[in-house]
KELUM-907014 format. One record per residue (C-alpha): residue number from 0; residue in three letters; x, y, z. Coordinates in steps of 0.2 Angstrom, whole numbers, plus 5000, padded with zeros to 4 digits. Layout:
# KELUM-907014
+-----+--------+------+------+------+
! num ! residu !   c1 !   c2 !   c3 !
+-----+--------+------+------+------+
! NUM !    ALA !    X !    Y !    Z !
...
+-----+--------+------+------+------+
***
This chain:
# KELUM-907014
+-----+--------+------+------+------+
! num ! residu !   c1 !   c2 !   c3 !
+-----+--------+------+------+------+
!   0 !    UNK ! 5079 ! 4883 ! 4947 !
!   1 !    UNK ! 5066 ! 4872 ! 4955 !
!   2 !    UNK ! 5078 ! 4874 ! 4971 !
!   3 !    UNK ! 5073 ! 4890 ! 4969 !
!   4 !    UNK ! 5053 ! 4892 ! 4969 !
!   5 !    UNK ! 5054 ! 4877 ! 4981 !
!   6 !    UNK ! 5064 ! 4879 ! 4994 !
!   7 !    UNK ! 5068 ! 4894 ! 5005 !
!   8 !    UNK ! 5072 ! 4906 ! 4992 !
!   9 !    UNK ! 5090 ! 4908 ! 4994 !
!  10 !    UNK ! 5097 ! 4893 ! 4988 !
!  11 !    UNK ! 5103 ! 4900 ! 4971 !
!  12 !    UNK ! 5104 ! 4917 ! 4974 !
!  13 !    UNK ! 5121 ! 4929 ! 4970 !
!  14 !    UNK ! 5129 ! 4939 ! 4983 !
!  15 !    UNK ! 5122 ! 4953 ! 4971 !
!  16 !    UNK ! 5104 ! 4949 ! 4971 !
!  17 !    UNK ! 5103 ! 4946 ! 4992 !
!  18 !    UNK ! 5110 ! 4966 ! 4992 !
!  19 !    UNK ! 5097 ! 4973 ! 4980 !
!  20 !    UNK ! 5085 ! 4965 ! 4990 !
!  21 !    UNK ! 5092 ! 4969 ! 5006 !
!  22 !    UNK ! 5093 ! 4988 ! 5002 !
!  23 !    UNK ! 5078 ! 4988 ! 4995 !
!  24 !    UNK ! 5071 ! 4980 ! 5011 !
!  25 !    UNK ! 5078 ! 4995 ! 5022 !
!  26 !    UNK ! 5071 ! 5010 ! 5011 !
!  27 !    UNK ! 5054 ! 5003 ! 5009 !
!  28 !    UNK ! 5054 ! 4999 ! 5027 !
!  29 !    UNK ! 5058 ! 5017 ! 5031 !
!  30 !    UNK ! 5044 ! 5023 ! 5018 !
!  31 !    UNK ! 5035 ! 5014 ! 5025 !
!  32 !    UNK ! 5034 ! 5020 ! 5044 !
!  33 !    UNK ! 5034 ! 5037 ! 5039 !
!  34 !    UNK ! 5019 ! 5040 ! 5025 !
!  35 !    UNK ! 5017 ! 5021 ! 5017 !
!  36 !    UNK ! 5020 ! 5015 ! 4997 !
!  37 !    UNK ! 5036 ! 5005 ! 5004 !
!  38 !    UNK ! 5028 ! 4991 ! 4992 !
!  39 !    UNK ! 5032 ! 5002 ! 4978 !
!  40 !    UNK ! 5052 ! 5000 ! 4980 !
!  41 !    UNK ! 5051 ! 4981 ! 4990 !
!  42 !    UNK ! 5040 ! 4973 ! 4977 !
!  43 !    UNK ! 5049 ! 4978 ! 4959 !
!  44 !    UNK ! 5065 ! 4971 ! 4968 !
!  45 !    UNK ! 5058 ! 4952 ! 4972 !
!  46 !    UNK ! 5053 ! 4953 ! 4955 !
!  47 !    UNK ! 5072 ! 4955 ! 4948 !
!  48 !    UNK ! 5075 ! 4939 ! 4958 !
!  49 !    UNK ! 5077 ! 4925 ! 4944 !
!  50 !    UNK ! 5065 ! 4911 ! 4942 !
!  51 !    UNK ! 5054 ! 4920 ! 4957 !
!  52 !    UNK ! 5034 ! 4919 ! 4952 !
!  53 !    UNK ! 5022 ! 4934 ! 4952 !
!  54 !    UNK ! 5014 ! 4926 ! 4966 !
!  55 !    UNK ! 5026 ! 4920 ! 4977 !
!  56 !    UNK ! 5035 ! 4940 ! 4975 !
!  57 !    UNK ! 5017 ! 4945 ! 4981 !
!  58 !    UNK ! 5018 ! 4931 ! 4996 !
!  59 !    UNK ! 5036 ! 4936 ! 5001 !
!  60 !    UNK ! 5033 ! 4956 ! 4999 !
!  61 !    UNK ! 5019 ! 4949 ! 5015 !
!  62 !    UNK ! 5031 ! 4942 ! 5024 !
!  63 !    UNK ! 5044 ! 4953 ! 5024 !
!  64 !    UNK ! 5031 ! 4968 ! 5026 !
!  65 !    UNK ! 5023 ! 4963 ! 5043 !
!  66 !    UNK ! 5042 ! 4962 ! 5051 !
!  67 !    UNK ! 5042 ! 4982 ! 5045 !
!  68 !    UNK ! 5025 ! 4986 ! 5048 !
!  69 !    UNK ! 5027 ! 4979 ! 5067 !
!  70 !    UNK ! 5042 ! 4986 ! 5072 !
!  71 !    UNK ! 5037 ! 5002 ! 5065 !
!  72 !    UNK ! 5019 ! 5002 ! 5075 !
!  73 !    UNK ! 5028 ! 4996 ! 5091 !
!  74 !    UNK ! 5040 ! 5011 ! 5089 !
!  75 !    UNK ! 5026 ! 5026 ! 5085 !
!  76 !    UNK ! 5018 ! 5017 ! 5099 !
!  77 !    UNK ! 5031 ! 5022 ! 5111 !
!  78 !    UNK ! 5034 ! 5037 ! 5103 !
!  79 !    UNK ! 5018 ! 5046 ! 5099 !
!  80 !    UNK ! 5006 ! 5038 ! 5110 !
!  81 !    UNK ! 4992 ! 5034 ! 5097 !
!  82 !    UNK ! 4973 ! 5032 ! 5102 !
!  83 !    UNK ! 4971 ! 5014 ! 5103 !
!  84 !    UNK ! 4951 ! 5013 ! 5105 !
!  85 !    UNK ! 4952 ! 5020 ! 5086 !
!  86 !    UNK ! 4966 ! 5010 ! 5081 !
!  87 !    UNK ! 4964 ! 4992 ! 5086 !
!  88 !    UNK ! 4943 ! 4992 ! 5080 !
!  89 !    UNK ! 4951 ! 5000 ! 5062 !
!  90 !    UNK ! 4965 ! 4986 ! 5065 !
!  91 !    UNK ! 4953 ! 4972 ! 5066 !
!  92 !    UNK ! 4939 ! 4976 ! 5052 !
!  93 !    UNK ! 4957 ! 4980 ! 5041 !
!  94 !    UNK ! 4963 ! 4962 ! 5044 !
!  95 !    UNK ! 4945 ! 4955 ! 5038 !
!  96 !    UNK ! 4945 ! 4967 ! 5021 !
!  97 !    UNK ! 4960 ! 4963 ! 5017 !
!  98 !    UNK ! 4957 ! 4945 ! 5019 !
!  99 !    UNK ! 4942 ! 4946 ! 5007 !
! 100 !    UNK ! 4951 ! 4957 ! 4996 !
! 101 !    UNK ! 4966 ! 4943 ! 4995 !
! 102 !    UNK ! 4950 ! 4931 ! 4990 !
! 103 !    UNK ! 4942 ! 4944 ! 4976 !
! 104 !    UNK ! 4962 ! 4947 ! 4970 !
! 105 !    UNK ! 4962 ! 4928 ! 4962 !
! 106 !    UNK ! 4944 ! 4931 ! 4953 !
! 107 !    UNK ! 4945 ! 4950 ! 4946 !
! 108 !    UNK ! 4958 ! 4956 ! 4936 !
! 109 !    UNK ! 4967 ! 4972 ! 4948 !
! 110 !    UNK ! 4968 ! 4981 ! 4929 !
! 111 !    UNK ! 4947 ! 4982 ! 4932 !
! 112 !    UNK ! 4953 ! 4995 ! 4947 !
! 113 !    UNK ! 4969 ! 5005 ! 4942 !
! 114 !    UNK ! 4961 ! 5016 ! 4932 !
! 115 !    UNK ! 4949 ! 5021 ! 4946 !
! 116 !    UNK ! 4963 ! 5020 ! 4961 !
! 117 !    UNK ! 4974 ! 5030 ! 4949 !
! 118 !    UNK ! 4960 ! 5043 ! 4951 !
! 119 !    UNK ! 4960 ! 5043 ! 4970 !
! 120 !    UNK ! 4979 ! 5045 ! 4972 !
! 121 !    UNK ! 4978 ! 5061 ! 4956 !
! 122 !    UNK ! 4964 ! 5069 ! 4970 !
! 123 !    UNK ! 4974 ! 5065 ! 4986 !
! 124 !    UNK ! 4989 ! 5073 ! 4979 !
! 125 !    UNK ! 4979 ! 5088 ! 4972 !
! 126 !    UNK ! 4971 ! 5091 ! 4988 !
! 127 !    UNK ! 4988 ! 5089 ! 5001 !
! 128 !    UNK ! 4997 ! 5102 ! 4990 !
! 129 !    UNK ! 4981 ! 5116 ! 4989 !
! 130 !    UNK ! 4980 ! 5113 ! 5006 !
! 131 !    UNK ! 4996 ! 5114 ! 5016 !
! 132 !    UNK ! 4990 ! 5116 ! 5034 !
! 133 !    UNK ! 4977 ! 5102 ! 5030 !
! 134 !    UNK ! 4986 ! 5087 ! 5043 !
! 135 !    UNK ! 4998 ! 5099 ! 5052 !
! 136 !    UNK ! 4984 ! 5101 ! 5068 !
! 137 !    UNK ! 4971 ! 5087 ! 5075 !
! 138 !    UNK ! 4955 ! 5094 ! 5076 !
! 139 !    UNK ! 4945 ! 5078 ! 5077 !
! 140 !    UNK ! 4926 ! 5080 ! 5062 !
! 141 !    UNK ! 4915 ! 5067 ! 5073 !
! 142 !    UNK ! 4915 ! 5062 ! 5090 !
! 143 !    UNK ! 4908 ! 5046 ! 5099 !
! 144 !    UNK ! 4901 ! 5031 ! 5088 !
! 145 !    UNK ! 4900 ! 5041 ! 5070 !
! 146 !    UNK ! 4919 ! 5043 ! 5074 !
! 147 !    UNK ! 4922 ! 5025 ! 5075 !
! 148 !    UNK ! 4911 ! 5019 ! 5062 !
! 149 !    UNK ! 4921 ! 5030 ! 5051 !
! 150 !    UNK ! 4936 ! 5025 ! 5058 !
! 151 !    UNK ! 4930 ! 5008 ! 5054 !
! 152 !    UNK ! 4922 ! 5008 ! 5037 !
! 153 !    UNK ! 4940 ! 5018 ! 5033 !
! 154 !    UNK ! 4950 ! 5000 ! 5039 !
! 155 !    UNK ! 4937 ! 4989 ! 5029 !
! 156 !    UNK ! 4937 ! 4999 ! 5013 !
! 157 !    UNK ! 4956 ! 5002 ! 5014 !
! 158 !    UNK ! 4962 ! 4984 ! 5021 !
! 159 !    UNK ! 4949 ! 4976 ! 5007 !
! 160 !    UNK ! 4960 ! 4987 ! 4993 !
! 161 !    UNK ! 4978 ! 4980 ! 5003 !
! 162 !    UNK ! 4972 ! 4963 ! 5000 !
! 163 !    UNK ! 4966 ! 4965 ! 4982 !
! 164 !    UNK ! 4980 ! 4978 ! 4974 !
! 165 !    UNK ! 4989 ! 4985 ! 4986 !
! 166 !    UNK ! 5001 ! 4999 ! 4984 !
! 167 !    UNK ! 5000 ! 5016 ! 4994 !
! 168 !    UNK ! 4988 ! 5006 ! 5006 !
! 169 !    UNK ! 4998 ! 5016 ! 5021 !
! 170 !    UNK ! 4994 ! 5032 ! 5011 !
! 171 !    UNK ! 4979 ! 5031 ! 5007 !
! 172 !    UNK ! 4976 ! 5027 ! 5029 !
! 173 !    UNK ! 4984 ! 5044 ! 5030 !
! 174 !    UNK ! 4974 ! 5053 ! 5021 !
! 175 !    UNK ! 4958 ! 5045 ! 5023 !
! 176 !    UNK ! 4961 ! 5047 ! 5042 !
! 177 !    UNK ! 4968 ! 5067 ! 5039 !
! 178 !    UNK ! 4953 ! 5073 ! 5029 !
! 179 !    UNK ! 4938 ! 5061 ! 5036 !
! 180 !    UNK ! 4942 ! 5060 ! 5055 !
! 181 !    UNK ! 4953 ! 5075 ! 5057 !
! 182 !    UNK ! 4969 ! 5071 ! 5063 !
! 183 !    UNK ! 4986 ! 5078 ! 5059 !
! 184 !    UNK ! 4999 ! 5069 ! 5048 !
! 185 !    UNK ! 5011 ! 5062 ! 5062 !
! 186 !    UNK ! 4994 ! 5053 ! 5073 !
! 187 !    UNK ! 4989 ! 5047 ! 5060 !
! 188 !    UNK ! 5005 ! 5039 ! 5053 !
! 189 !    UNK ! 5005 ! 5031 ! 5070 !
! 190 !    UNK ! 4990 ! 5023 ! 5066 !
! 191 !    UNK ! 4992 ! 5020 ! 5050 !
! 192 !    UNK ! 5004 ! 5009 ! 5056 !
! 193 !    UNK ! 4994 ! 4997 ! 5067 !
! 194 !    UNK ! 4981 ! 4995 ! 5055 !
! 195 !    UNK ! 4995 ! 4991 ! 5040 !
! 196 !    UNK ! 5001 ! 4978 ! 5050 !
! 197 !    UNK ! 4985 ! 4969 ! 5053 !
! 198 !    UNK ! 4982 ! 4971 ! 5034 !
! 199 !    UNK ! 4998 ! 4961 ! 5030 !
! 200 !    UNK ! 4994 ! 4950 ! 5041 !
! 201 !    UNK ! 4976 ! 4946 ! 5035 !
! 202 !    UNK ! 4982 ! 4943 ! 5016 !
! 203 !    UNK ! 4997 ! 4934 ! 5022 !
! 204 !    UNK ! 4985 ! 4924 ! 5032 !
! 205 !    UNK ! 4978 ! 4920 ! 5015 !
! 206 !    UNK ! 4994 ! 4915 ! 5005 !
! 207 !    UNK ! 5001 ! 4905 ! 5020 !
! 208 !    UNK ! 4994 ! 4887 ! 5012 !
! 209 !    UNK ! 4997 ! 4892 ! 4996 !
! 210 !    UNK ! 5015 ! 4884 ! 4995 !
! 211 !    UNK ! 5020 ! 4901 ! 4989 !
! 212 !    UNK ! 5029 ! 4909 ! 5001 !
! 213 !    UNK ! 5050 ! 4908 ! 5002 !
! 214 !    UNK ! 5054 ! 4908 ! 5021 !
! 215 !    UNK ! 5070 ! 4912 ! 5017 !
! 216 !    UNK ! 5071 ! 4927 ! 5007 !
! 217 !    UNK ! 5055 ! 4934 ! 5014 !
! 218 !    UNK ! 5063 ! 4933 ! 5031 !
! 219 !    UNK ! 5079 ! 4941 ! 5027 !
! 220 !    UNK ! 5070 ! 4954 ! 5018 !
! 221 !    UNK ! 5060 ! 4954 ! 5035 !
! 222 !    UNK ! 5076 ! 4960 ! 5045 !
! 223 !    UNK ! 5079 ! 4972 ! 5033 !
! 224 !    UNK ! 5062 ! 4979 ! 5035 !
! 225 !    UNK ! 5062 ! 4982 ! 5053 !
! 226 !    UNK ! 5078 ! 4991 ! 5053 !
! 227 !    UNK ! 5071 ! 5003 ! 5040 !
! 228 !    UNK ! 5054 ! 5003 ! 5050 !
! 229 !    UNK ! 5061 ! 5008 ! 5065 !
! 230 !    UNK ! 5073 ! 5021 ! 5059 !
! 231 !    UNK ! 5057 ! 5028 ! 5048 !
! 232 !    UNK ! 5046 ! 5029 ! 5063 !
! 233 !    UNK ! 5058 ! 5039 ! 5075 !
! 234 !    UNK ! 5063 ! 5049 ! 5060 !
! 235 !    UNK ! 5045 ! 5054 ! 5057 !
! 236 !    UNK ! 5041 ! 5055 ! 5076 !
! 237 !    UNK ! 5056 ! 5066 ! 5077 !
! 238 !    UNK ! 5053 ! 5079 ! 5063 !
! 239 !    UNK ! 5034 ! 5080 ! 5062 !
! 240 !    UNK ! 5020 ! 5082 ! 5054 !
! 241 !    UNK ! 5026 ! 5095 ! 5040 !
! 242 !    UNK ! 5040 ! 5083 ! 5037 !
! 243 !    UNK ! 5028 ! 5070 ! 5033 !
! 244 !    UNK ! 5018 ! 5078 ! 5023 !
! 245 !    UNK ! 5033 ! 5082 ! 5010 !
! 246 !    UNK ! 5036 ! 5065 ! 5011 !
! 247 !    UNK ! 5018 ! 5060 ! 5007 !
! 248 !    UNK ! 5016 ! 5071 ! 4994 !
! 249 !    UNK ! 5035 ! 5064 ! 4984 !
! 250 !    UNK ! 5028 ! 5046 ! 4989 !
! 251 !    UNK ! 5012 ! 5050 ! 4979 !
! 252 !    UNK ! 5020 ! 5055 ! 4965 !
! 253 !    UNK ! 5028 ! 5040 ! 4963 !
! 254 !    UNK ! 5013 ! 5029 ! 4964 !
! 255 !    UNK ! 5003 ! 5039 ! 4953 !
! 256 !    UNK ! 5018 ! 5039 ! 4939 !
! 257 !    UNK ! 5019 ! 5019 ! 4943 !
! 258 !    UNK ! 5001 ! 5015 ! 4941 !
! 259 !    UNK ! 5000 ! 5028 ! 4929 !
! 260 !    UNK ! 5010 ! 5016 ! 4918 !
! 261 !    UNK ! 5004 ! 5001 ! 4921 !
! 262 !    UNK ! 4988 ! 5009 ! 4915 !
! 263 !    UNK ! 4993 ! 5016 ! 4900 !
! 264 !    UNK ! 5001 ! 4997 ! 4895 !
! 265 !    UNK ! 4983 ! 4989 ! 4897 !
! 266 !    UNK ! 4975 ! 5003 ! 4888 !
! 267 !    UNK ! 4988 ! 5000 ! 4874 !
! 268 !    UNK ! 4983 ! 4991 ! 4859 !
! 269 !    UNK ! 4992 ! 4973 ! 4857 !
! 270 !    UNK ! 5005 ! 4973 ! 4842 !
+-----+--------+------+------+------+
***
């Protein structure tokens, strides 16, 4: 077992396991290009590995994320053209909130937020099915520097919450960036995607000295990751904005159901 949570990750692995992992790898790297929450199928499946730590699924899930999150930002890139001066500022202060989020993660219990983030994804979901032409246009709320502050207090607030919980981060960048700044589903997937790669990047940044990480396994999961990123992205690309937003909404509903029970197992009584 110690070859295990020491060494790349693979050493004791069955042929079983590195295909669970694998397949989960490629679907949540195609939810993940098109409306986020890929973390909700990749990081239940690093946690069936045996003998893998909490921690070091967390470190891995980083890993094997930013292959995903980077293919699948190169590929909207190509494809949809997004608005980089919005982008790469949202990008940067994501990096720095999720870093600081990462920090606040190993002082604060995440069961102190669920209850409120389970709130905020009820809301979101409400709000996309009442309003179904709501992301299907862009027709851009501020323009100039209110735009960009918004655009960045969006990446700091949103990268702060990646480092510190994480799940839905890519969702809640596509709606924040729908409703607050006014662009439609597909745009802002596109940069959704930038600014979820600088936000795996800024907490792995954090677990990188930690000892935690297993090269191996997350690397492999990596590979999967980018094939389901890039097919994600050109699927998303190629059907839309209304395709996207069907896809949102299902993705929603599963975090809420998720976090929903992690909640009600906190709320619950011992014994």
């Amino acid at each position: 077992m110690s070859e295990l949570l020491n060494g790349s990750g693979l050493e004791n692995l069955e042929a079983g396991t590195i295909l669970l992992v694998l397949a989960a790898g490629l679907a949540a790297g195609w939810v993940d290009a098109v409306v986020g929450g890929g973390g909700l199928i990749q990081l239940p499946a690093l946690l069936l590995v045996p003998g893998i730590a909490p921690v070091q699924a967390l470190a891995t899930n980083k890993l094997g994320s930013i292959f995903g999150t980077t293919t699948s930002a190169v590929t909207y890139y190509r494809r949809a053209h997004p608005d980089l001066k919005t982008a790469l500022p949202m990008a940067a202060v994501a990096l720095a909130g999720s870093f600081a989020g990462a920090i606040v993660a190993t002082l604060l219990p995440s069961a102190v937020f669920k209850p409120v983030i389970l709130a905020a994804l009820v809301a979101v979901a409400l709000f996309t099915a009442f309003r179904p032409t709501a992301g299907e246009l862009t027709r851009l709320r501020h323009q100039g520097r209110r735009h960009y502050v918004l655009a960045g207090v969006i990446g700091l607030v949103i990268g702060f919450y990646d480092g510190l919980i994480g799940p839905g981060t890519g969702s809640f960048l596509i709606i924040a960036m729908v409703v607050l700044l006014g662009y439609n589903f597909l745009a802002a997937s596109a940069k959704a995607k930038i600014v979820n790669m600088a936000t795996n990047f800024g907490a792995l940044v954090f677990f990188l000295p930690s000892g935690h990480l297993l090269w191996g396994l997350g690397l492999l999961l990596g590979v999967a990751n980018m094939v389901g990123g890039y097919l994600g992205a050109r699927t998303a690309v190629g059907r839309g904005a209304r395709f996207i937003r069907i896809v949102f909404l299902v993705v929603v509903g599963a975090l809420i159901v998720r976090l929903g029970f992690d909640v009600a197992l906190e709320w619950m009584p011992a014994g």
